[in-house]
C-alpha positions as CSV (number, residue, x, y, z in Angstrom):
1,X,0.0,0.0,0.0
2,X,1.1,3.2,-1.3
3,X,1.9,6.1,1.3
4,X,0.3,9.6,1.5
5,X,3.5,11.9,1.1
6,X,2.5,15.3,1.7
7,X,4.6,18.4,1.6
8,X,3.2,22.0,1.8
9,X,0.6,23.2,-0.6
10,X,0.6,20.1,-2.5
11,X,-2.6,18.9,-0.9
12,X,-2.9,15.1,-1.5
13,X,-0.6,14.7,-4.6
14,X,1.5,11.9,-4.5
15,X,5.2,13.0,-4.0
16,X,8.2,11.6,-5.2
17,X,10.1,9.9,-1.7
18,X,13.0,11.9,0.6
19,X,15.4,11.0,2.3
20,X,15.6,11.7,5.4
21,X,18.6,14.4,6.2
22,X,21.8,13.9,8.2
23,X,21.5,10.2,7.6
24,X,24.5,8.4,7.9
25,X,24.0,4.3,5.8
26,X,27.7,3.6,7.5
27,X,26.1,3.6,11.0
28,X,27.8,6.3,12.6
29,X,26.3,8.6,14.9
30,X,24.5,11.5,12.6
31,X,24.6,15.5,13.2
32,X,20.5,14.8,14.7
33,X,21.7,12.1,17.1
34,X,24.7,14.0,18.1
35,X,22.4,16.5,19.1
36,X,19.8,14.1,20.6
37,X,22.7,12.5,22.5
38,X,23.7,16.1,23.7
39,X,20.2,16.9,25.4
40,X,20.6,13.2,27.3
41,X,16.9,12.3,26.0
42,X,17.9,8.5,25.9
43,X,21.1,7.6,24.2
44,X,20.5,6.1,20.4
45,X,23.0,3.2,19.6
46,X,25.0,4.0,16.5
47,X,23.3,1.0,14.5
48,X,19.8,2.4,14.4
49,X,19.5,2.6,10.8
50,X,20.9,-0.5,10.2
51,X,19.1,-3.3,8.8
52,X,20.1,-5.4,12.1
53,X,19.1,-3.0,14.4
54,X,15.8,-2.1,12.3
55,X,14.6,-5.9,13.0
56,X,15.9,-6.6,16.1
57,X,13.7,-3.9,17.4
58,X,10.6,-4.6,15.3
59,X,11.0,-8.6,16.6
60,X,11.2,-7.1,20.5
61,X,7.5,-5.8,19.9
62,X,5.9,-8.9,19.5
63,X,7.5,-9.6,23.8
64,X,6.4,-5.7,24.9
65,X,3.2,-5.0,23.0
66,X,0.0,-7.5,23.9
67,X,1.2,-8.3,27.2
68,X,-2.6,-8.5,28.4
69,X,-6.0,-8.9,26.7
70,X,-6.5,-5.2,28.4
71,X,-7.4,-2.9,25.1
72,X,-6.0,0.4,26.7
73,X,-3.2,-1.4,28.6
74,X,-2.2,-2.6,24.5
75,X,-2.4,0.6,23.0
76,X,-0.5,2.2,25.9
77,X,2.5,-0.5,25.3
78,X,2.7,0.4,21.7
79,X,3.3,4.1,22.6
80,X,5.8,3.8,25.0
81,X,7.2,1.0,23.0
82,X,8.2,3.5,20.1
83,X,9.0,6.7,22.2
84,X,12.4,7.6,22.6
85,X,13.6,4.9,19.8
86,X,11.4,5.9,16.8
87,X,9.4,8.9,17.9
88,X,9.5,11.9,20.2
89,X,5.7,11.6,20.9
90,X,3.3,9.2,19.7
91,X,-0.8,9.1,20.1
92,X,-3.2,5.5,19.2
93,X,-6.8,6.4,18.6
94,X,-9.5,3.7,18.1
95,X,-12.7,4.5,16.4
96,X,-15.5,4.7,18.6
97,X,-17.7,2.9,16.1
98,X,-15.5,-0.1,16.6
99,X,-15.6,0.3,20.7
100,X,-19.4,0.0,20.0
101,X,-19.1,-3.7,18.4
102,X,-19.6,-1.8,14.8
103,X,-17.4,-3.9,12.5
104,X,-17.8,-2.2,9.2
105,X,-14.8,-2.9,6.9
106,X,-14.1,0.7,6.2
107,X,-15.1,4.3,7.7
108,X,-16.1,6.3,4.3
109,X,-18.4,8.9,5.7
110,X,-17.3,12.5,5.2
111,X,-16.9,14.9,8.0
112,X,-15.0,13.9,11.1
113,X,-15.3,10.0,12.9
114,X,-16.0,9.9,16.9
115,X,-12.5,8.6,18.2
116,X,-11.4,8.1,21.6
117,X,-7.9,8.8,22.7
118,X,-6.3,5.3,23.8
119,X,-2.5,6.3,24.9
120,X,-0.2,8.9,24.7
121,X,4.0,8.7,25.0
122,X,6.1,11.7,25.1
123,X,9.4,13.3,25.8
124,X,9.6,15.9,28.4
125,X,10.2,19.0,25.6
126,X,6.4,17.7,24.0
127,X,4.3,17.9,27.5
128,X,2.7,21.3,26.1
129,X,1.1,19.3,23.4
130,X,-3.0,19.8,23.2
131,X,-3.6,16.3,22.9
132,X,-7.0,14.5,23.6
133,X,-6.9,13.4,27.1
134,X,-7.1,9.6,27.3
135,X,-10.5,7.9,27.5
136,X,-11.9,10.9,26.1
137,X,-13.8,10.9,22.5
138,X,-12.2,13.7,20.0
139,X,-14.0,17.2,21.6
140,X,-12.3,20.3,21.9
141,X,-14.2,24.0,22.5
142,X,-12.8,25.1,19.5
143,X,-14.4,23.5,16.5
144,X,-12.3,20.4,14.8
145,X,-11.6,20.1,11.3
146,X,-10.5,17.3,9.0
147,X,-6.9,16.3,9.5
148,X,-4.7,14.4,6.9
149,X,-4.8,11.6,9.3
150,X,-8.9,11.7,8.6
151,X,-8.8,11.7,5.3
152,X,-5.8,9.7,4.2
153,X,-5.4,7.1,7.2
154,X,-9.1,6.5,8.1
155,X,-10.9,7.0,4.8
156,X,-8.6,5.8,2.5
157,X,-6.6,3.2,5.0
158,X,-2.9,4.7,3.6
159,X,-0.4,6.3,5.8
160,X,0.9,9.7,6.0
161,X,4.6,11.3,6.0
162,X,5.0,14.8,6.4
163,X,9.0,14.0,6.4
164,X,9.9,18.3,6.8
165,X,7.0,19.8,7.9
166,X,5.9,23.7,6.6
167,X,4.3,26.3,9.1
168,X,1.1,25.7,6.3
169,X,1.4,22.1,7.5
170,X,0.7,22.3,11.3
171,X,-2.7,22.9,10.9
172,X,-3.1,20.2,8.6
173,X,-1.9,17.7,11.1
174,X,-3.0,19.3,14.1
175,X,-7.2,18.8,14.7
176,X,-7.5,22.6,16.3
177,X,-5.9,26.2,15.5
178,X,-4.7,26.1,19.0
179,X,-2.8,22.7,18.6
180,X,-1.1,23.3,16.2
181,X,0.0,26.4,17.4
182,X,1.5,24.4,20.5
183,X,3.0,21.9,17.7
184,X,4.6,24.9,16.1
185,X,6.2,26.3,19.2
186,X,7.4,22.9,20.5
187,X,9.4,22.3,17.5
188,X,8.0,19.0,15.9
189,X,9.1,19.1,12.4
190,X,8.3,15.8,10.9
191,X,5.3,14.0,11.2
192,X,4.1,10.4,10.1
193,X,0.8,8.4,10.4
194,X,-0.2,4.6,10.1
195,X,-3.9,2.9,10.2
196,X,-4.7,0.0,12.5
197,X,-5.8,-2.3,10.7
198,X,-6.3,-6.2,11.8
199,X,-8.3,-9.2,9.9
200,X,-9.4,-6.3,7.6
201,X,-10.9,-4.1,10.1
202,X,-10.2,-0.8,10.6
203,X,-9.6,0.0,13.6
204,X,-8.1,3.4,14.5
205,X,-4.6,5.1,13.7
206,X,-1.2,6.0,15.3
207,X,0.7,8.6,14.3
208,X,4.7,10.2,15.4
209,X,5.7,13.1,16.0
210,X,9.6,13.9,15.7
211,X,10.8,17.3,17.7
212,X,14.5,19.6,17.6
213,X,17.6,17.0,17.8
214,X,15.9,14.2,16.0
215,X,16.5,13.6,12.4
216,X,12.9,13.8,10.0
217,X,11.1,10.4,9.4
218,X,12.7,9.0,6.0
219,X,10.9,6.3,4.1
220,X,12.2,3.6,5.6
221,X,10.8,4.8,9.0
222,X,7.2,4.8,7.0
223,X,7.8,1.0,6.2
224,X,8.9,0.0,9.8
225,X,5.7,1.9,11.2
226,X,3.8,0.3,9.2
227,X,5.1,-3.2,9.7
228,X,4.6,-2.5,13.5
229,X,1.3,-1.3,13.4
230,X,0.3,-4.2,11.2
231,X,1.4,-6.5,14.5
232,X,0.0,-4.2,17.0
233,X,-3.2,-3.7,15.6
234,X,-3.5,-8.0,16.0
235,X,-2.8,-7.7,19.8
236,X,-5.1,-4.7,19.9
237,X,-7.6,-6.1,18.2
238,X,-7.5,-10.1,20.1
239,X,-7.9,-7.2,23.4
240,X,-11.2,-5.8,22.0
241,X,-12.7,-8.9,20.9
242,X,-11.7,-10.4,24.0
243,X,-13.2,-7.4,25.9
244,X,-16.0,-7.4,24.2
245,X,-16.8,-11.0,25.0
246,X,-15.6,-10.6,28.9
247,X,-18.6,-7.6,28.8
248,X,-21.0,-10.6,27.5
249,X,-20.2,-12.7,30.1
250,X,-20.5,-10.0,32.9
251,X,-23.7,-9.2,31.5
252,X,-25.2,-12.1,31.6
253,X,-23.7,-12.8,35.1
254,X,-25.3,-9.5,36.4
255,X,-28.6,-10.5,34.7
256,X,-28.7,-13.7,36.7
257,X,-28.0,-11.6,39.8
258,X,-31.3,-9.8,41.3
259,X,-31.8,-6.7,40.1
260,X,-33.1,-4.7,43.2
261,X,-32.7,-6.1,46.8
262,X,-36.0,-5.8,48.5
263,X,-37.2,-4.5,51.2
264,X,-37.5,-6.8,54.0
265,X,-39.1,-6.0,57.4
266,X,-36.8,-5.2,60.2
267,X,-33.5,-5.7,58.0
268,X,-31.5,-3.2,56.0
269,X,-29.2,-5.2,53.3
270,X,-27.0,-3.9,50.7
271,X,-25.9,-6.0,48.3
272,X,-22.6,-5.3,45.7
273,X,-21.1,-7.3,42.9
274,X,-17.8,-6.5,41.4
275,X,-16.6,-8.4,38.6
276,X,-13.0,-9.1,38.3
277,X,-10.1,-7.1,36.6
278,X,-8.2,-10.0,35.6
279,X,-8.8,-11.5,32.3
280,X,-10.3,-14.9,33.4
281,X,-12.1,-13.8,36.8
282,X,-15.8,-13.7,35.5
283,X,-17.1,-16.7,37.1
284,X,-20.2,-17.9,39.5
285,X,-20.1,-16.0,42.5
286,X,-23.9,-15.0,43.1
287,X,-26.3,-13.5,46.1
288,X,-29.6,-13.6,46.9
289,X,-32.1,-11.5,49.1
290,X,-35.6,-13.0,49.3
291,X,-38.6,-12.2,51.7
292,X,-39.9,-14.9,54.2
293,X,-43.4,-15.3,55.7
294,X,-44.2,-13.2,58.9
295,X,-41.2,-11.1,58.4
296,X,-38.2,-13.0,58.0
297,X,-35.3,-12.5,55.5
298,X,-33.7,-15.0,53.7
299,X,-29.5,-14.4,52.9
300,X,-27.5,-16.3,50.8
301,X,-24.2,-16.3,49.0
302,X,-22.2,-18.5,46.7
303,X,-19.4,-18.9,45.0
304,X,-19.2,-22.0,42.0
305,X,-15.7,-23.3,41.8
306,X,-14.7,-22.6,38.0
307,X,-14.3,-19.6,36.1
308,X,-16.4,-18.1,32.6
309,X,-19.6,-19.4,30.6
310,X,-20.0,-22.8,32.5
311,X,-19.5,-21.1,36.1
312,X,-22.3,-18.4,35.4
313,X,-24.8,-20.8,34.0
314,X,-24.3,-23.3,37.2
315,X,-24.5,-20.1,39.1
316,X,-28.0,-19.1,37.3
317,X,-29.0,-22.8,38.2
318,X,-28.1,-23.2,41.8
319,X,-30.1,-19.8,42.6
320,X,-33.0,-20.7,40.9
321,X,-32.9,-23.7,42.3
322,X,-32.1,-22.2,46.1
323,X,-34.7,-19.7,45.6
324,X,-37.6,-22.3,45.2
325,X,-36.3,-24.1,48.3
326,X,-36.7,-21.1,50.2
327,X,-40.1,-20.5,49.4
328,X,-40.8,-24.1,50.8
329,X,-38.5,-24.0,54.0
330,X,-36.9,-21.7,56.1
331,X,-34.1,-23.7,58.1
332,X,-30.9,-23.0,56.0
333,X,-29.5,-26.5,56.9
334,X,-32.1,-28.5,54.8
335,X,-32.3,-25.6,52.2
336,X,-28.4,-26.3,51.4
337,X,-29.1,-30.3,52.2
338,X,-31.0,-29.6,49.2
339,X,-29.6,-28.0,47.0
340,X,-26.0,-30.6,47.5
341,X,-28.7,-32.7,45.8
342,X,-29.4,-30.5,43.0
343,X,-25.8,-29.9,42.5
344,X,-25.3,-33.3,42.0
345,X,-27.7,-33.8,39.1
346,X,-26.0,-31.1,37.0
347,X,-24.6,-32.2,34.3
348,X,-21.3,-30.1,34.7
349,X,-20.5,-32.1,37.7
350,X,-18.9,-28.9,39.2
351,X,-18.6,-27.7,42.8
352,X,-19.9,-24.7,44.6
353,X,-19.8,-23.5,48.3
354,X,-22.7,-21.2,49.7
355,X,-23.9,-19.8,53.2
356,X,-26.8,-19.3,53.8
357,X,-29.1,-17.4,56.7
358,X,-32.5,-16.4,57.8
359,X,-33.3,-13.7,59.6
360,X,-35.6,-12.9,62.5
361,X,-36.9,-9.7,63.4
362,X,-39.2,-10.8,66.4
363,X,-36.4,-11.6,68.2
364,X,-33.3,-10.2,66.0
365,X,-31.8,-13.1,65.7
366,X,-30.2,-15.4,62.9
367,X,-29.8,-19.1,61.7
368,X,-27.3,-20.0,59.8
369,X,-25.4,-22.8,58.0
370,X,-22.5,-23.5,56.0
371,X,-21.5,-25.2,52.7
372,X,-17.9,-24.8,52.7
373,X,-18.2,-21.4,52.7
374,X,-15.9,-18.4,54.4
375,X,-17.2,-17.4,58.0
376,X,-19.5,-14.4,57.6
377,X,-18.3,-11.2,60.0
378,X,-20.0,-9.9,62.6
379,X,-19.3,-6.0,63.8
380,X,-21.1,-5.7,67.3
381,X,-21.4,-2.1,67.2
382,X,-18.9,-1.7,70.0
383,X,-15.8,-1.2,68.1
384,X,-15.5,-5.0,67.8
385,X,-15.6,-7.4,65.0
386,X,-15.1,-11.5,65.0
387,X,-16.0,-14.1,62.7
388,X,-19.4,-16.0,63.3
389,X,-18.3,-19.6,64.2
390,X,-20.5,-21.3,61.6
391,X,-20.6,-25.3,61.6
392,X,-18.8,-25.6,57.8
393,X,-19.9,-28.5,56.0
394,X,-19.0,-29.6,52.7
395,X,-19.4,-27.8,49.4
396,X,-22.3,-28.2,47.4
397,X,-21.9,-31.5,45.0
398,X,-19.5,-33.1,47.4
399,X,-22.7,-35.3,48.7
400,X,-22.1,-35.0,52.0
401,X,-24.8,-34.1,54.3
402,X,-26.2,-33.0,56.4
403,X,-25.4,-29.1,57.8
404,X,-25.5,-28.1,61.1
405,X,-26.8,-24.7,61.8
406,X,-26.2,-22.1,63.7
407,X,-28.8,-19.6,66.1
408,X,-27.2,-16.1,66.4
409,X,-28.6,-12.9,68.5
410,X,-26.9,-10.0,67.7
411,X,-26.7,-6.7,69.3
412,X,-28.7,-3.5,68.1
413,X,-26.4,-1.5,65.7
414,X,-24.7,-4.6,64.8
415,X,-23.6,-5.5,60.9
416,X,-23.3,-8.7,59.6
417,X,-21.1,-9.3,56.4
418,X,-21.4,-12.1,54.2
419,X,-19.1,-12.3,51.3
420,X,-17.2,-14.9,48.9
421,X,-13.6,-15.2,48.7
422,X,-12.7,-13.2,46.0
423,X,-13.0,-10.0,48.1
424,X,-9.9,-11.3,50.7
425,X,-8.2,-13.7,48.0
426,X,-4.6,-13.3,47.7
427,X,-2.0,-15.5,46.1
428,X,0.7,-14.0,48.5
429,X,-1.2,-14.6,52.0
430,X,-2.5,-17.5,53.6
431,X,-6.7,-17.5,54.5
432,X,-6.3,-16.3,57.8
433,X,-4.2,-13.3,57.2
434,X,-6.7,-12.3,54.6
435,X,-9.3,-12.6,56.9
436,X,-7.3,-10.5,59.2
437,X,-7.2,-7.8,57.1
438,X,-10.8,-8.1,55.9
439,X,-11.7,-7.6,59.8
440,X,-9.2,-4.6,59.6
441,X,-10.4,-2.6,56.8
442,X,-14.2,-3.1,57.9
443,X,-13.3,-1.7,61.5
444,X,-11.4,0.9,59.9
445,X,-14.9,1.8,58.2
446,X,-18.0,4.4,59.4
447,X,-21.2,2.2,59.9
448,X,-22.5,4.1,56.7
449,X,-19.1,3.7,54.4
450,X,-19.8,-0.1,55.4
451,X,-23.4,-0.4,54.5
452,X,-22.7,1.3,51.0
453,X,-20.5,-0.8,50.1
454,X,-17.1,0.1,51.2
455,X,-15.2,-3.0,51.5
456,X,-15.5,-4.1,47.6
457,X,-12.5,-1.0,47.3
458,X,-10.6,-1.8,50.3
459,X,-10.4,-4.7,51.2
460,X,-8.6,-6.4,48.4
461,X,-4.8,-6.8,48.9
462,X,-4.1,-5.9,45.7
463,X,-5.3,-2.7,43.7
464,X,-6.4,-5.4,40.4
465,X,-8.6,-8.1,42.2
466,X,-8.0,-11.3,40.2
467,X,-11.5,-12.6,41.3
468,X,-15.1,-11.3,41.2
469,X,-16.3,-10.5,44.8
470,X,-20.0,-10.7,46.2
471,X,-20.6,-8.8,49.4
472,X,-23.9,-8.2,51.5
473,X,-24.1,-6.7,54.7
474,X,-26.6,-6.6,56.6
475,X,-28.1,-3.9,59.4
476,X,-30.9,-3.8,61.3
477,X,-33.7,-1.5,60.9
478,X,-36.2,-1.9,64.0
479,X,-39.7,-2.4,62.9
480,X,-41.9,0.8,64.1
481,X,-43.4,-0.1,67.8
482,X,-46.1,-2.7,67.6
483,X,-45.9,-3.7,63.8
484,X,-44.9,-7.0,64.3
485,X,-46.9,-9.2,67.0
486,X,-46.1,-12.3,68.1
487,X,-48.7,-14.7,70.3
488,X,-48.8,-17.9,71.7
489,X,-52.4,-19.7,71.1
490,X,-53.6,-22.1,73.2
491,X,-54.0,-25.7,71.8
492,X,-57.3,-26.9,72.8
493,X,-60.5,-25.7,70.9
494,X,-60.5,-22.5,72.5
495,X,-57.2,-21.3,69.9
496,X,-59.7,-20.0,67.1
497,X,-61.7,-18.1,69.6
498,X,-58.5,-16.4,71.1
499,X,-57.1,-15.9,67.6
500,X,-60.2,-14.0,66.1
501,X,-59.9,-12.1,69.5
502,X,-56.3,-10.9,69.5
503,X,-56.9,-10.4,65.2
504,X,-59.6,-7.8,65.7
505,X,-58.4,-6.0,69.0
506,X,-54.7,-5.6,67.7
507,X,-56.5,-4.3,63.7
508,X,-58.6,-1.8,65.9
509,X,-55.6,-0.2,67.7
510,X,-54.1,0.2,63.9
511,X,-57.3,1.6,62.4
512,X,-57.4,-1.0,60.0
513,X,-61.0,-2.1,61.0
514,X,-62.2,-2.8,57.8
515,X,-59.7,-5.7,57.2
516,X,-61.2,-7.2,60.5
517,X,-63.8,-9.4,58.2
518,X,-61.5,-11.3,56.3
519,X,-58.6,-11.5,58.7
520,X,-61.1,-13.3,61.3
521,X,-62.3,-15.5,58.7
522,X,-58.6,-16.4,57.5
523,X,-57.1,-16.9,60.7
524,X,-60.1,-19.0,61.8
525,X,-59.3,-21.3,59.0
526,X,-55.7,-21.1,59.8
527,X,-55.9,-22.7,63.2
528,X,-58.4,-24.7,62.0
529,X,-55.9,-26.5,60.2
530,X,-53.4,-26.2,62.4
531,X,-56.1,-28.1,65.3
532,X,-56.9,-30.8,62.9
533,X,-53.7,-31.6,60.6
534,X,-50.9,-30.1,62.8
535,X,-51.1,-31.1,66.2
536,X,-52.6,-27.9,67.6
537,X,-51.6,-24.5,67.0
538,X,-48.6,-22.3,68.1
539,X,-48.0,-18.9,67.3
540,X,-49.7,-16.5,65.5
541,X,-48.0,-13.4,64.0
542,X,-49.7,-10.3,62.7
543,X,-47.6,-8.2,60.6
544,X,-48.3,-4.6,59.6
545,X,-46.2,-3.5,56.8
546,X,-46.7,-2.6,53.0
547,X,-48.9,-5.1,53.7
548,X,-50.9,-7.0,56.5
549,X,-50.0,-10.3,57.0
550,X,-51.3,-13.4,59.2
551,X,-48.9,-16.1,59.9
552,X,-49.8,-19.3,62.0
553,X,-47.3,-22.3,63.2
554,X,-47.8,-25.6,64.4
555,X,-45.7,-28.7,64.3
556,X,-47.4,-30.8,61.7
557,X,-45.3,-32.3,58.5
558,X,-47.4,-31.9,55.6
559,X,-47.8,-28.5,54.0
560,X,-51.3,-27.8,53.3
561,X,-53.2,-27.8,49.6
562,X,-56.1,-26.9,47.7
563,X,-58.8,-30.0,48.1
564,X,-61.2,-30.6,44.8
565,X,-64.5,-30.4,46.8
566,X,-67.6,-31.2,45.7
567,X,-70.9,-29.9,46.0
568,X,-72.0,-32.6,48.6
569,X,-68.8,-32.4,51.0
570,X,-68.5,-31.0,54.5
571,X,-65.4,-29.6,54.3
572,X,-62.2,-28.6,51.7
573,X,-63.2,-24.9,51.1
574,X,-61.1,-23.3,53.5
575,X,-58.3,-23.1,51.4
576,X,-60.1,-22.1,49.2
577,X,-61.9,-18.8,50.4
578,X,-58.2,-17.9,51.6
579,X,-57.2,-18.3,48.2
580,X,-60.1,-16.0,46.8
581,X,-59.8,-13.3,49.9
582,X,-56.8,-12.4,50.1
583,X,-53.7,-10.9,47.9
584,X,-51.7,-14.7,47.9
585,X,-50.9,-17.2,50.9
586,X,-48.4,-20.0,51.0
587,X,-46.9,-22.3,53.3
588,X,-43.4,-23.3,54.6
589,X,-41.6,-25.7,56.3
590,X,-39.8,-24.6,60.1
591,X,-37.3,-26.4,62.3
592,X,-40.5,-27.4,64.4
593,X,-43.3,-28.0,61.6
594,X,-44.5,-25.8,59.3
595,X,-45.8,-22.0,59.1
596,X,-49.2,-21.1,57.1
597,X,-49.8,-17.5,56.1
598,X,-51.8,-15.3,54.0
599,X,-51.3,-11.6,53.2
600,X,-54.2,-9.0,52.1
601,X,-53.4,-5.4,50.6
602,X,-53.6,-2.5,52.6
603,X,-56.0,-0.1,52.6
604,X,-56.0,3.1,49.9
């Protein structure tokens, strides 16, 4: 491919090649390098314009450009890779369009093309340079006009040498008045610009800039720029189809996440996922936060052993699968006793650990249990913080059961922080000193920087975490006085009586009166069972909240259903007229029995 040779006032006619001046073909040091050597800006051996010397440096590219699958990281390398030895300065753009996933062969529209700066190399006498600060797409105040890099490297895909550049020629290079003006003063007299171009896709440009004590690019500067731009635009471009699939992954991982935590009675919880910043981190580390009958909260976290497509979809697997469980139970040891057998079925045969909690806010307590999981960290309030001494069982898909939970009280004003291990995981520490400084940085944290999230930034040991990280913490959030009521009902015949009683006195001193009807009738059915198929009743809970909710215990095994009843039978329409009354009901299985409950709106 031809270059662009420009000169002043020739526009875009092709020009006949120069040389470039004070060139010595012997290999000894030139009048430019002499000069160059003089100002101590990095000493150039006598052999750079050898043949030898030409190749030996092109071939040490391929070792210090594409050293990660990092896009910016790559175009940074290729700056700093050809500033002092071939350039004074040197700028790599890539075309937004292509950021965006846009793979067009060619960009052939007129006018200017959205491109962000990338990197940026300099020597210390071009710092006054206007160029585009990095990350940012091609604005200035003043307005930008076409450059010979637009028209010649972008639209036409050839390169551009400006080998002695005229005062008409600044502000052909330069995108602003103002730039060039800055190019002027600094000195840069040569000039010279390649496209990126990989698998035929163009994808931005580079261009040199050579300043006072520096000899002009020649031609044969022109054909080593363009042979390393050919094998730098290959690394840049495996970095942005790698990031662009990384993104896919993440996104998809972050759609299997929940997408708003809920609001739960009597618990505050915040909840933060941070993908990982190395190149194979994006795995199956996933959360959940799920409201429980009368009030309770359901916590969990998990981390599947494995990194990338396989590791997310197990992840979106397990919390399905742990999310129906909790609807059905709420002891943690026989939700994860579960889902070990579900993790045993998939057909990826991989391994995951999880903890998992419930929270009470009658009594502000929690139950937990452990799948091989990291200790979750309780801060009391006080100034103190310790790990909660959690039974740990084996991970999920090891198939050994069962877990053994644990009953926690904590302390108003306490936090509890549940997390997976790529938030403390270091390959330079053992586990306990990375718990040691986990406990560190969240003592060395305000109660609020700890419930927005301030451990994701410091509690890694290094400032890249080579793991994704899920953190929750929790704090509690006492219900208003009297929202939540807890009795204890008799268990002879007299419970329904004493039920209906407590129901209608407790929805008078709310004003809610005119939910009195149905919540007698539903709670008279409700112990009703619980007389019949569950051994007698135990308590009932009323909670007031976005909406009111009945809740009755009792230590039977079978969770109750719908009945088919016919026109002629007694009985089977309890159910039923709960079913039809209120908003939805349910059931679910305790450490003791089972729970039934039904919830109705709130009034206007």
């Amino acid at each position: 491919m031809g270059a662009e040779r420009v000169n002043g006032g020739s526009g875009g006619r092709r020009l006949p090649g120069r040389g470039s001046a004070g060139q010595d073909p012997a290999g000894s040091r030139s009048t430019w390098e002499n000069a160059r050597f003089r100002r101590g800006r990095g000493v150039l051996p006598p052999d750079r314009f050898t043949l030898r010397s030409r190749l030996a440096w092109l071939n040490s590219a391929t070792t210090r450009i594409g050293t990660t699958l990092d896009l910016e990281r790559t175009a940074q390398e290729l700056a700093e890779f050809t500033v002092p030895r071939f350039a004074d300065g040197a700028a790599v753009d890539i075309l937004e369009s292509v950021l965006r996933g846009d793979e067009g062969s060619r960009w052939t529209e007129s006018g200017i093309p959205a491109m962000r700066a990338t990197a940026l190399c300099a020597i210390e006498e071009l710092t006054s340079l206007e160029p585009t600060p990095v990350g940012e797409t091609f604005v200035h105040a003043e307005k930008p006009h076409e450059t010979l890099l637009h028209r010649y490297c972008l639209r036409q895909r050839k390169p551009v040498l400006l080998s002695r550049m005229r005062d008409e020629d600044f502000i052909r290079v330069a995108p602003t008045v103002s730039a060039a003006e800055k190019m002027r003063a600094a000195g840069v007299h040569s000039y010279l610009a390649v496209p990126l171009i990989a698998r035929g896709l163009l994808l931005g440009s580079a261009d040199f800039v050579r300043a006072p004590g520096t000899p002009p690019f020649s031609s044969t500067d022109l054909a080593l720029a363009e042979q390393l731009a050919s094998r730098a635009a290959v690394f840049i471009d495996n970095a942005r189809l790698y990031g662009r699939e990384r993104e896919h992954v993440v996104q998809l991982q972050r759609s299997l996440l929940p997408r708003v935590t809920p609001a739960t009675p009597g618990l505050l919880v915040h909840a933060e996922y941070a993908p990982a910043a190395a190149h194979h981190g994006v795995g199956g580390d996933w959360y959940d936060v799920m409201a429980l009958p009368g009030g309770r909260t359901a916590l969990m976290v998990g981390d599947v052993m494995g990194h990338g497509l396989p590791a997310a979809a197990t992840m979106g697997r397990l919390r399905t699968v742990a999310r129906t469980l909790m609807t059905l139970d709420t002891a943690p040891e026989r939700i994860l006793a579960r889902l070990d057998l579900a993790t045993r079925d998939l057909e990826d045969e991989q391994v995951a650990t999880c903890l998992c909690a419930v929270y009470d806010p009658a009594d502000s307590s929690f139950t937990l249990a452990s799948a091989g999981h990291l200790p979750p960290l309780l801060l009391d309030g006080q100034g103190g913080a310790s790990y909660v001494p959690v039974p740990t069982g084996a991970p999920l898909g090891a198939g050994v059961i069962p877990y053994d939970p644990l009953r926690l009280r904590v302390p108003d004003g306490a936090h509890l922080v549940m997390y997976t291990d790529g938030l403390v995981k270091s390959r330079e520490e053992d586990v306990d000193a990375q718990l040691d400084r986990l406990r560190s940085a969240a003592l060395g944290l305000t109660p609020e920087a700890l419930e927005q999230g301030g451990l994701v930034e410091c509690a890694s040991a290094t400032a890249a975490r080579f793991d994704e990280a899920v953190l929750l913490v929790t704090a509690d959030a006492p219900l208003p006085a009297g929202d939540l009521r807890v009795w204890q009902l008799p268990q002879d015949g007299r419970a329904a009586s004493v039920a209906r009683g407590l129901v209608t006195d407790q929805l008078a001193a709310w004003d809610l009166e005119e939910l009195a009807d149905v919540s007698e009738l539903v709670v008279s059915e409700l112990v009703g069972n619980a007389l019949r198929y569950g051994n007698g009743p135990g308590e009932l809970r009323l909670l007031r909240g976005e909406r009111l909710v009945v809740e009755v215990s009792d230590t039977g095994p079978d969770l109750p259903q719908i009945q088919h009843a016919d026109l002629s039978d007694e009985g089977g329409r309890g159910l039923q007229l709960i079913n039809m009354l209120c908003r939805r009901w349910g059931s679910c299985r305790t450490v003791t029995g089972k729970v039934v409950w039904a919830e109705q709106n709130m009034p206007s």
